[in-house]
N, C-alpha and C positions, 0 to 999 in steps of 0.2 A: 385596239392598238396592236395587239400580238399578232392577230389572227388576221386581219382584215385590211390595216392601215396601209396606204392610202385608197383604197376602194370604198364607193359611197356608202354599200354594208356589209354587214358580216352574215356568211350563209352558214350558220348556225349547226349544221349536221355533218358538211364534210368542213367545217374547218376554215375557212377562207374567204376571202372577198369577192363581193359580188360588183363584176366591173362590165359594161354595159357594152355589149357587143362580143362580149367572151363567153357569156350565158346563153342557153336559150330563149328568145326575147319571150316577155310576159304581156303583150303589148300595152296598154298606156298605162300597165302599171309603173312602167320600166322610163314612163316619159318624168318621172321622180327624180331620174338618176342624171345626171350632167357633168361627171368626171368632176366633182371639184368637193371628193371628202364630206358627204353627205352628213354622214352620222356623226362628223365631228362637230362640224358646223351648227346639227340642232341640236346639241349636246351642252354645248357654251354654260345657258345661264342653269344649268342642273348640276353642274360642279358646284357651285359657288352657290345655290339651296341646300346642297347637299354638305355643304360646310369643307369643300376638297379645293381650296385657295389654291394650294398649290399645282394642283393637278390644272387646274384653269387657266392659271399664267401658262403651264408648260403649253396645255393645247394652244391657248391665243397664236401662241410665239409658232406654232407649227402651221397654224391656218395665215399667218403671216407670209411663214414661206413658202409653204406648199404650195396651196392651193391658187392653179390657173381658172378664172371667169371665163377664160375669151377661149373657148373649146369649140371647133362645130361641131354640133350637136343639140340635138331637137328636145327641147322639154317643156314641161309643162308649166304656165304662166302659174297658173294658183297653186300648186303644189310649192315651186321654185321662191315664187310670193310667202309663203306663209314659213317653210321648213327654211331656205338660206336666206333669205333675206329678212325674216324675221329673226333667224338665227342670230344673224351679224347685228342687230339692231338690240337684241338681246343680251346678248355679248356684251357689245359697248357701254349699255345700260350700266351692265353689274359691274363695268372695269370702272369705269370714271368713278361709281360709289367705291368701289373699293382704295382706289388712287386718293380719294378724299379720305379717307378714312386712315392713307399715312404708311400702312406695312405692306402693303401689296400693289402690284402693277404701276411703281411710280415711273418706272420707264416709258408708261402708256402713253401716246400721243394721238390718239384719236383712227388709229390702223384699220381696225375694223368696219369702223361709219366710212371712210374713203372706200373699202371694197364695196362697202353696201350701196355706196352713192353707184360705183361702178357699174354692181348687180341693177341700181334701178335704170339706169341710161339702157340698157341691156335690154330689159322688158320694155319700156316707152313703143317699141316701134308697135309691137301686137297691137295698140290702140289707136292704129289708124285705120280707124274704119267711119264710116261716116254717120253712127250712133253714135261710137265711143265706148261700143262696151269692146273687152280685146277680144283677141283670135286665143283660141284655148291654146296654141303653143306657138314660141318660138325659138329660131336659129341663136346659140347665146351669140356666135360670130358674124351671123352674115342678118341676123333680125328676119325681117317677113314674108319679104319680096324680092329677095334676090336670088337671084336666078341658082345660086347654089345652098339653099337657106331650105329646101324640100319640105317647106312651111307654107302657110297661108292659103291652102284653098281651102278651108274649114269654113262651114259657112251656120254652125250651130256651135255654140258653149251652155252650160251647164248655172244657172243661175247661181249657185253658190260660186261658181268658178270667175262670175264678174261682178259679183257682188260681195268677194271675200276680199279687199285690198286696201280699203280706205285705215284699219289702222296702222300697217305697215309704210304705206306712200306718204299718210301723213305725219307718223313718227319721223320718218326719211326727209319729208319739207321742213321741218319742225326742228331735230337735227342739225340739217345743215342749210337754212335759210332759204333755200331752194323751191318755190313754191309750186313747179310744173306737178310732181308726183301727186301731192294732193288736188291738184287740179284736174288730173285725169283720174285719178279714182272717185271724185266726187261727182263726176259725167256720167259716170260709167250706173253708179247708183242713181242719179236723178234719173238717167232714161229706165230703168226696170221701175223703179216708181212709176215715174209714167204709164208704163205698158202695162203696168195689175191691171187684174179683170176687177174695173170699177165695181161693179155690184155687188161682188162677194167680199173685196180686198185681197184676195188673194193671188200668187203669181205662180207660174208654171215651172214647172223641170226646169226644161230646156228651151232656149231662145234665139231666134236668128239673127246674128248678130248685124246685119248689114239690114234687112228691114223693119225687126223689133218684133214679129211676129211670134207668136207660141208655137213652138213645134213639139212639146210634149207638155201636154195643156194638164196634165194630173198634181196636186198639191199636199204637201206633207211635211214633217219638220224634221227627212231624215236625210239621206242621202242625195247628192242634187242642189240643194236648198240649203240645207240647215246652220253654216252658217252667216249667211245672209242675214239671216233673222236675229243673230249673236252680233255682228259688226253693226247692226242697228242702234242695238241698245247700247253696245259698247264704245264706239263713236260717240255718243251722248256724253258718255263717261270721259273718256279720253281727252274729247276735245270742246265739251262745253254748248256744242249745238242743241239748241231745244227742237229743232226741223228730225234730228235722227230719234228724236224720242216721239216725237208726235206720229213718225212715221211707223214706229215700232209699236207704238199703243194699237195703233189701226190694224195692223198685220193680229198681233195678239188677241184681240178683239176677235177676227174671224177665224184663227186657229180655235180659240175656245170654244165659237160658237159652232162652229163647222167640223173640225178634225179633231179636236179632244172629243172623246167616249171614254169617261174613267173607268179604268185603268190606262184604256189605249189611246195611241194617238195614229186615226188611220188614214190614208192618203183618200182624199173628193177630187173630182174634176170642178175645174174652175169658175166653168161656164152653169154646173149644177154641184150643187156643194154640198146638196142632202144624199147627194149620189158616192155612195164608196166607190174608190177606182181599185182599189184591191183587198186581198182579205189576207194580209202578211204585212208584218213590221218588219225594218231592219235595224241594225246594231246602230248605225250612227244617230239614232235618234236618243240613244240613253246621253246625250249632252245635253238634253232639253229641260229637264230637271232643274241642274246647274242653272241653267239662264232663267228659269220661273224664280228660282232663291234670290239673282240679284234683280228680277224682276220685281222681286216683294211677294208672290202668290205661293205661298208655301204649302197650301193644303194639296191642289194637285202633284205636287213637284215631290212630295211624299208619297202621293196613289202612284204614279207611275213608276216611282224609283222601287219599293218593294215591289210592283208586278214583276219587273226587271231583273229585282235579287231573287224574286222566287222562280224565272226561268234559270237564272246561272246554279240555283241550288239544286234542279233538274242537271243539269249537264256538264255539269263543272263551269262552263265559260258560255259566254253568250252568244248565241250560235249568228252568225254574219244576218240568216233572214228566219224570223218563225212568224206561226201562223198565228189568227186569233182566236183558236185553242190551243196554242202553244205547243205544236209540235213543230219539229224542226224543218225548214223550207230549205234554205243553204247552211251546207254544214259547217263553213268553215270558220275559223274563228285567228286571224292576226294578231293577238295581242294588240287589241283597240283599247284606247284610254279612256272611253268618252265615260264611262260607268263609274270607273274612279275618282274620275273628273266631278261626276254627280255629286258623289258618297262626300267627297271632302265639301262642296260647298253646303251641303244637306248639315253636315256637323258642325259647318261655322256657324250655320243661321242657328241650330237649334240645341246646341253643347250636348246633343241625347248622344251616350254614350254606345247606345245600340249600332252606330255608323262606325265605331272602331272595330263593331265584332264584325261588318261586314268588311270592312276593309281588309281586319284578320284573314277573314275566308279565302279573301283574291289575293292574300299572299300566301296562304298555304296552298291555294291551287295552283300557281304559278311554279313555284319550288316542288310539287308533288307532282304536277301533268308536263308543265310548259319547258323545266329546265333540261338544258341536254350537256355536253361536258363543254361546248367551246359557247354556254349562251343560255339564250331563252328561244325556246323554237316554236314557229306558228302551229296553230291545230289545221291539221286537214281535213280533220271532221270531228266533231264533238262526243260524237256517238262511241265511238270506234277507241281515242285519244290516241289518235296518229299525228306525225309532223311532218308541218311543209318546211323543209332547207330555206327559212327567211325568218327576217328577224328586222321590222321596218325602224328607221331612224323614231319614227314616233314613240316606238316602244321608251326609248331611255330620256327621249325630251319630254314625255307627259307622265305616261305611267309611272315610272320612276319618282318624279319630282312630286305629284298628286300622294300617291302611299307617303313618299317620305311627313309630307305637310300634314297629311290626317294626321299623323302620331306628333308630329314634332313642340313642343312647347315652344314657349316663345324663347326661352334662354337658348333654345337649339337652334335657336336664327341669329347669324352675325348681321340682318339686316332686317328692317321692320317693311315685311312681306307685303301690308296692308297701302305702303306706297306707290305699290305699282298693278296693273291691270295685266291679265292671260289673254291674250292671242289665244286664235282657235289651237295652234300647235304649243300653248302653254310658255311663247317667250313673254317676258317681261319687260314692261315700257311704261316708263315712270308718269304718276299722272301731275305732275310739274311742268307735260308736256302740254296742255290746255293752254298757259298762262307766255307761251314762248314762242317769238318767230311766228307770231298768227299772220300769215300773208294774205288769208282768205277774210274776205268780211261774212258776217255771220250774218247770211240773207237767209229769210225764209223761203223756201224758195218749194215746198210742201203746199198741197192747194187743194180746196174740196175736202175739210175734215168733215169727217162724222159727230155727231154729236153723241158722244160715249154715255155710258153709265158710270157715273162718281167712283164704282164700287172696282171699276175699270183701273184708277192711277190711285185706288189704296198700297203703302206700304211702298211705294216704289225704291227708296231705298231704308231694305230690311236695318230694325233692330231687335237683335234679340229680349234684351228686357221689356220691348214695345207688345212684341209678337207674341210672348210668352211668359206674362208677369205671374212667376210663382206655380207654375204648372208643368211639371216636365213629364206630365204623362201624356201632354197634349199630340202629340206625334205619334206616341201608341196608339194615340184611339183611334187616328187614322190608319193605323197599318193592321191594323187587327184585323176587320172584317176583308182583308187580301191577303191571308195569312196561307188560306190553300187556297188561294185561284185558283191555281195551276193546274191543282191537282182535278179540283172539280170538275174544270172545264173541259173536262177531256173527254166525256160522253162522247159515243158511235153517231156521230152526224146522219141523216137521212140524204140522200145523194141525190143529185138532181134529177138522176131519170128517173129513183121513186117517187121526187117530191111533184115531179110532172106526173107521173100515172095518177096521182090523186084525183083530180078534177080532169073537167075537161072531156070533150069528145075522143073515145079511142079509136086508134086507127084500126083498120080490119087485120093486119098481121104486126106481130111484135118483135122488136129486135132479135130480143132474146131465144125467139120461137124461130129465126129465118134459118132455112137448112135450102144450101145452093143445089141439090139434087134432090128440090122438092116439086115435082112442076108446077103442083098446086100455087106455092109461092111464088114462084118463078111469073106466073100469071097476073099474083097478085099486083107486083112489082113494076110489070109493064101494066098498068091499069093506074097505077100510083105516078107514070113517069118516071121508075128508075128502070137503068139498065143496067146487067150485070156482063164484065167483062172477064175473063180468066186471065188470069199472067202465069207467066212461063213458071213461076216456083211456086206455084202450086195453089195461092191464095184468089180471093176472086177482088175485084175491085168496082164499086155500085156507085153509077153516076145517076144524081135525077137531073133532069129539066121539065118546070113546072108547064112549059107549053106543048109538052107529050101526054101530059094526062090525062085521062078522060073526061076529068072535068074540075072546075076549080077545087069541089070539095076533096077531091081523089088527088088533086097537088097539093091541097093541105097535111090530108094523110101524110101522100109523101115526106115532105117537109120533115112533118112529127117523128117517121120512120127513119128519117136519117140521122137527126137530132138525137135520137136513140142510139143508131149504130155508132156516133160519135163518141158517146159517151160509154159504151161497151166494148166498143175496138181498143180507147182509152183504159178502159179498167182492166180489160185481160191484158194488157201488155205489162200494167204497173203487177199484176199479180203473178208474175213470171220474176217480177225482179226480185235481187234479195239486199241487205242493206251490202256493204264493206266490209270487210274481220282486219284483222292485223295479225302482224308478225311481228314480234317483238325478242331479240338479242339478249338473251338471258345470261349467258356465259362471260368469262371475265376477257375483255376489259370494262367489258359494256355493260354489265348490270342491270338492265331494261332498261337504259336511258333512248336508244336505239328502237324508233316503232317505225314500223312500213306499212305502208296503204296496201290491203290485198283483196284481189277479186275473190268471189265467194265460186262456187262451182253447187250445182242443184240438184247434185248427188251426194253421197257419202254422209258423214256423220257433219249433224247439223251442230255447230257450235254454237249457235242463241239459246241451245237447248241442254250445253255443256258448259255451263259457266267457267268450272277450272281449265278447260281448255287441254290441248294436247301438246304436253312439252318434252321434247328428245333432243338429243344430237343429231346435225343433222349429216346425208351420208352421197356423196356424190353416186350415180346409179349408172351401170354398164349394161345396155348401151346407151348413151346419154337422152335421147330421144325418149325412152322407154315404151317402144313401140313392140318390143319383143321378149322374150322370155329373159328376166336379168342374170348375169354371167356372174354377180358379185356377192350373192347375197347374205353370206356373209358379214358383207361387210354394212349391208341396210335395216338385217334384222332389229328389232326393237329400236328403230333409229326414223327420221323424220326425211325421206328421200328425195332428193336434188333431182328436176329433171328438163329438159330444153322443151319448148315448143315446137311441134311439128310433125309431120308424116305419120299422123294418126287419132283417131277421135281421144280427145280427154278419157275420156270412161275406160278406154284400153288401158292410158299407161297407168289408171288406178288399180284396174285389175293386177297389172303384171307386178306394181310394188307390193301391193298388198298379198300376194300370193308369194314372194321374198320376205316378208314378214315384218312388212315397213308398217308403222303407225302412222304414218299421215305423208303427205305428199306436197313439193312446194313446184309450180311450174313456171318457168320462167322465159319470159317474153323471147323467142331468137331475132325481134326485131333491132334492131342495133339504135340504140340511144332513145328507148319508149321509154319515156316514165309516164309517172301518175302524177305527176304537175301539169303535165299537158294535154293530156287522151284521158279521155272519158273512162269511169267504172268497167271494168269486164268483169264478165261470168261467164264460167265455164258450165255449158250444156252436157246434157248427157247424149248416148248414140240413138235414139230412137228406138231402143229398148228398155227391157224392165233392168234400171241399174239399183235393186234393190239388196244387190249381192253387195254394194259396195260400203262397208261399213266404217272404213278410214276419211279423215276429212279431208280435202285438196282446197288449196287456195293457188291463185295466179297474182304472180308479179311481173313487174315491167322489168325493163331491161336491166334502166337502171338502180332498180331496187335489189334487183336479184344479185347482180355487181357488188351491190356492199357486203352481200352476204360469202359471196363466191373469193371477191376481196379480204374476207376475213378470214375464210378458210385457208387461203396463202399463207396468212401472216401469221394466224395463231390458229392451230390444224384443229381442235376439239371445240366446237362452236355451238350450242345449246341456244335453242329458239323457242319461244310459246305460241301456239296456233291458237288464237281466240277471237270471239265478237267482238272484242275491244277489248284495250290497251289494258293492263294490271298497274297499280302502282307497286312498288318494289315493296314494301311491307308484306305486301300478299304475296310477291312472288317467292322470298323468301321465309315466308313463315314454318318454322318452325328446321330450319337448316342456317347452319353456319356464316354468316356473312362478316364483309368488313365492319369497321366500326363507323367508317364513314359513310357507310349508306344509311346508318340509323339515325333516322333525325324526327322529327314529330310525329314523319308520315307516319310513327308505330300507334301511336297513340290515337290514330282517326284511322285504323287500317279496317274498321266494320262501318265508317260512316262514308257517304257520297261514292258506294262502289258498285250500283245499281241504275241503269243508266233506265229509262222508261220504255216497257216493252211497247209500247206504240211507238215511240221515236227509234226504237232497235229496227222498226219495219220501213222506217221510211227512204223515199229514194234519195239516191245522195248526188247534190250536185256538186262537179269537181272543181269548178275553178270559180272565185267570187268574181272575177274578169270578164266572165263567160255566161253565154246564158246554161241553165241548167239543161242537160245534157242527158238522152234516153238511156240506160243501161242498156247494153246490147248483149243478149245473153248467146251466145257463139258458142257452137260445138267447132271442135279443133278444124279447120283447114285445111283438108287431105291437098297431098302433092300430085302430079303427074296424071292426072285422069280419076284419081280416085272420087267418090259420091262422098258426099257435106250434108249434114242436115243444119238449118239454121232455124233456130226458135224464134228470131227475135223478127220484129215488123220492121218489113225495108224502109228505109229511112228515106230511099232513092222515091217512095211513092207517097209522099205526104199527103193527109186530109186537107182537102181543098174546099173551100166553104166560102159561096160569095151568093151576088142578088141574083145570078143567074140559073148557075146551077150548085149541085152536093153535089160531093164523090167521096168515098170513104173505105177504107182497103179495109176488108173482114178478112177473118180468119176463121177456118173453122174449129170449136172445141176442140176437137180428136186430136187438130196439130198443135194447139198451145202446148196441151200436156203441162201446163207449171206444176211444182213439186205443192202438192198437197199440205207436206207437213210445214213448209217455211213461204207458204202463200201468204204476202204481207197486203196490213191495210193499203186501200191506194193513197200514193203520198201525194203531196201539194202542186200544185199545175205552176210551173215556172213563173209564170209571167210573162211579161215584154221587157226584162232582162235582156238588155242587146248584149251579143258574143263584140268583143272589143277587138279592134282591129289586130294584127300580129304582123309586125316590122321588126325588120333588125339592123342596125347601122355599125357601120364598123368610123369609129369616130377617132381624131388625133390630136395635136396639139396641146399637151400636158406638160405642164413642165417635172413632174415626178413621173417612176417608173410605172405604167400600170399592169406589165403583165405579170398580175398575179397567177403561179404556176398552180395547178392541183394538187392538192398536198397526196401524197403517196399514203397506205395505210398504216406502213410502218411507221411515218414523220410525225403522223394522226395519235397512232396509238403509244409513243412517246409523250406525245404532249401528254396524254391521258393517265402515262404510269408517272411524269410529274406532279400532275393532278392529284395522283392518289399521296402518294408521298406527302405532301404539302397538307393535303387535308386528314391525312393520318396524325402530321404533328399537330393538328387544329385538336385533335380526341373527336368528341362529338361534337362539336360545333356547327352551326349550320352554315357557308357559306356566305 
């Protein structure tokens, strides 16, 4: 409300709201946003769990008058579905009980449910299509098809994205008498029923919406999917169908049989379901848990939830993708609910009080890693505990409401919680709604069941004295032998090329052996059907075609030899890279609340190596380039030196600080408006010499990272920074020196626990955008200007490995020119996947009836707010926030 209002969120690092065409687009993540007060709207019924009546009437009364529906502008059906108009649906819930209940909101007249009817006429059109499942977005003003509506040629959605709607459209028909919305979400779910792969029961990603076809045929119960598989069971619940339960038994059935492996639950193709389609979990599947407990199956829903807790005890928060030895795949981590979401239903079904120590944990991580002075700020990588400027509405409509409910007694509820059911986004919708306005006959309309095992519809709706008569050790003895997964699991894999050298006929020349100035090989090569080509920078490029070969057996060789080069062009690239470090604002007003994503450089003093890190003031450097001998030095000695990108290899201006007498060096992007939200990892290379002179660390920041810092030196001229592998919590940073009273808060107390982050996850590549597919590290010596010579370490991207039935091609390199640094050569990390890069639009959109342009707050208005902040929490003493 201070900071953000009326923008749909608050960006949590500079202060202010995040309004949708005034940002740099994020693409569909940003299709979330629809100008109409986001974060108020999914916020509603968490005032009023949260026991803040009145803060609730005031928002109603604000989303009353604020907020305009009839925006153009492009958003997303299921997000738009589940966050406002479940919101409103939510809302209205907890008003009319409150309005009954005599002290609050008797002015209410049903406000909310008219907007939401409004919001659902709004979505109707996306569902004309001639399945019935919708278009994944639309126009809120102009809907699908009109000519100004920059919508509707989509011709694939996301199976959770048409199969998340039936409790919302039906609370919405139920409401208000109206029975079209549940009639179109219940279309929408019989045709994906329909379309499972009969054989296995299972259904795919992603679906074409106009012919029903699979068009990402892989299956799993996390992202994509997941919940699909919740609105199953939960339909059941809500609205009394025995068709959504019989439907959901069948689904569960071949999840168990197929994609649970305890602990894991790992994505099959549909069409072969003994077949894994990959070897990576993601975050949105810790909800799964949660759904086994109202499923009744509480043995798994235990294995999986401590696999879960024992990755977040690795890395503070749960990292967006890891592997199945649990290192980290995508680093980043949103403040996702779904984990808390688990922990709380885990503790209804089984009162074991061990789910409050973990719920403990995720609220000292959050207040220890996540908090920043205007919020709760996302991770940008786990590794590192850097943050992304976002702070998603989900954060305060789930997380929030789930922590409050694990602790909460029931005297701590002005309403018996147990009357209403959670939506995937955790709004509440009374299950009185079964019995009300049923316009739908309740056809079976489910066809072709299986005949299950009994052992299948045990428990379906859990009791805890059933489940656990007199035994409250019975949940230990499940979590016991998962107690170090984690840790176990993390043995050095055997890698494919050696697990292929094992067997097998070998080819006459080896990968590893090929030298392009060998002739001998050279020979080989054309004898195999490859040809080697040179490119202009230096590397060679090896195409085979198996009908150049000498003879079948010598195109097999081939074949084999390239499948090699693949996997080794692969590995030296990943062993040139290095993880992320941070910068972290140690000086006051900032306190380390302030961490920045920073490129590591493959010289100078290796910080994974330096745990306390290198911490000074830092010192703007003359000449700013630092290309030449510095004019100031004075003013850099024992200080941490400021310097622009450009007109000169990295490895020089580390020489020229370091010979001024600087301790470490920050370089800063002169691209204008580069951050590290959008562009990939950088690393700075060194010159193609021995830079073993250089014994100071350097790290690169974007543009606009470098800005906050450059910006603080304006306002507040002595500016103190920490150069490390990751982020410090403030106990450590201040140990054993004077600090306010208000930075001391538990974190003193845990300041030797969780501050070790796992040296194999410290080496992994870090993918920068969850939006995005993960992204090569591009390790870049500087960019000379005006004709001067470049050296570039890293493999052109412009020349991809190309791999099909016809021919291989696969760009080498030779040893001599990788050169990767020896001492901080990391494991190879995790191979992305088929992670699609998300599209990137930006609309500039109108029709608001409030002001939206929210200006950038200045650093002085920033750091005001801040010394209010402090103030405020000086009179608190030690209190924690």
């Amino acid at each position: 409300q201070e900071h953000a209002y009326p923008a749909d969120e608050l960006m949590p690092l500079t202060c202010r709201g995040r309004v949708r065409g005034q940002e740099p687009s994020r693409g569909d993540v940003d299709d979330a946003l629809g100008k109409f007060s986001l974060t108020l709207i999914d916020t509603l019924d968490t005032l009023v769990v949260l026991n803040k009546t009145k803060e609730f009437e005031e928002a109603v009364k604000k989303v009353i008058k604020d907020v305009n529906l009839d925006n153009d502008i492009v958003v997303s059906v299921f997000e738009t579905n589940i966050r406002v108009l479940g919101g409103l649906l939510g809302g209205h819930s907890v008003a009319i009980m409150l309005k009954e209940k005599g002290e609050y909101m008797q002015w209410y007249n049903g406000e909310l449910l008219h907007m939401a009817k409004e919001l659902g006429y709004k979505l109707l059109p996306a569902f004309n299509t001639t399945s019935g499942l919708p278009y994944p977005r639309v126009n809120l003003k102009f809907g699908v098809r009109h000519p100004e509506a920059r919508t509707g040629t989509e011709t694939d959605t996301c199976t959770a994205c048409a199969g998340t709607l039936i409790l919302e459209f039906a609370a919405l028909s139920r409401f208000t008498g109206t029975s079209i919305f549940e009639e179109y979400a219940r279309k929408a779910l019989d045709f994906i029923w329909e379309k499972r792969q009969r054989s296995s029961n299972l259904v795919g990603v992603t679906i074409n919406i106009h012919t029903g076809d699979w068009v990402r045929k892989d299956s799993g119960v996390g992202a994509g999917i997941d919940s699909y598989y919740e609105y199953l069971l939960k339909a059941y619940v809500l609205l009394g169908d025995d068709s959504f339960l019989e439907r959901f038994n069948m689904h569960y059935d071949a999840i168990m049989r197929y994609i649970s492996q305890p602990p894991l639950l790992l994505d099959v193709h549909i069409h072969k379901p003994m077949l894994n389609a990959r070897t990576w979990m993601d975050s949105l599947l810790a909800f799964f848990p949660g759904l086994q407990v109202l499923k009744g199956d509480i043995r798994p829903a235990i294995e999986t939830h401590e696999m879960l807790y024992q990755v977040i005890k690795k890395h503070n928060f749960l990292p967006e993708a890891f592997t199945t030895d649990f290192r980290v795949h995508w680093a980043q981590h949103p403040l996702r609910p779904e984990f808390a979401e688990s922990t709380y239903f885990l503790y209804k079904a089984t009162g074991d009080p061990y789910y409050l120590e973990v719920g403990k944990t995720l609220i000292e991580n959050l207040n220890k890693y996540a908090r920043v002075p205007c919020g709760f700020a996302a991770m940008k990588d786990v590794r590192t505990g850097s943050h992304e400027d976002r702070m998603d509405s989900f954060f305060l409509a789930e997380m929030f409401k789930y922590l409050y409910l694990l602790f909460a007694d029931k005297e701590d509820m002005i309403f018996d919680i147990e009357d209403y059911i959670f939506t995937t986004e955790a709004h509440l919708l009374p299950l009185w709604l079964s019995t009300t306005n049923q316009t739908i006959s309740k056809k079976n309309t489910t066809t072709e069941y299986t005949e299950l095992d009994d052992s299948n519809f045990d428990w379906t709706c859990p009791n805890t004295q059933i489940l656990f008569p007199n035994d409250p050790m019975f949940a230990q003895s499940i979590r016991e032998p998962l107690k170090n997964v984690v840790d176990k699991s993390c043995p050095r894999g055997i890698s494919r090329v050696e697990e292929s050298l094992g067997s097998g006929p070998k080819p006459p020349l080896r990968a590893r052996d090929f030298m392009a100035s060998n002739p001998e090989h050279l020979e080989i090569l054309k004898k195999m059907g490859v040809s080697l080509i040179h490119l202009k920078d230096g590397r060679v490029q090896l195409v085979q075609h198996a009908v150049q070969a000498a003879s079948s057996l010598d195109a097999e060789d081939g074949l084999r030899f390239m499948q090699e080069m693949i996997e080794l062009s692969s590995q030296q690239q990943k062993e040139q890279q290095l993880p992320p470090r941070a910068v972290q604002i140690v000086s006051h007003p900032f306190f380390g609340r302030v961490v920045l994503t920073a490129g590591p450089a493959q010289f100078g003093m290796d910080l994974s190596k330096h745990k306390a890190g290198t911490r000074g003031f830092v010192a703007t450097i003359k000449p700013y380039n630092g290309c030449s001998e510095i004019t100031n030095p004075e003013a850099v000695k024992e200080k941490i030196a400021l310097m622009q990108r450009g007109q000169c290899m990295f490895a020089e201006k580390a020489r020229n600080i370091q010979k001024a007498g600087a301790i470490g060096g920050i370089v800063i992007d002169d691209n204008e408006g580069s951050s590290s939200d959008t562009a990939p990892l950088f690393q700075m290379a060194g010159d193609g010499k021995n830079t073993d002179d250089i014994t100071i660390p350097m790290l690169f920041l974007f543009n606009k990272e470098g800005n906050i810092i450059l910006d603080a030196i304006r306002e507040y001229e002595a500016v103190e920074v920490l150069l490390s592998d990751k982020a410090k919590d403030r106990a450590t940073i201040f140990k054993g020196k004077t600090i306010p009273n208000y930075i001391i808060d538990s974190n003193l107390e845990m300041e030797n626990t969780d501050q070790k982050l796992s040296e194999n996850d410290s080496h992994k590549q870090n993918s920068e955008e969850a939006t995005s597919a993960s992204q090569d590290v591009g390790a870049v010596s500087e960019e000379p200007e005006e004709g001067e010579s470049s050296a570039v370490a890293d493999s052109d991207p412009a020349s991809p490995v190309k791999v099909d039935s016809d021919s291989h091609s696969v760009s080498h390199q030779d040893p001599a020119m990788a050169s990767p640094d020896e001492a901080g050569a990391p494991e190879p990390a995790c191979t992305p996947g088929d992670h699609q890069p998300q599209e990137q639009k930006t609309e500039t959109e109108s029709n608001s009836k409030v002001n939206w342009d929210n200006k950038v707050q200045p650093m002085e208005s920033i750091l005001a707010d801040w010394n209010e902040d402090i103030e405020a929490f000086e009179m608190m003493e030690k209190d924690e926030l």
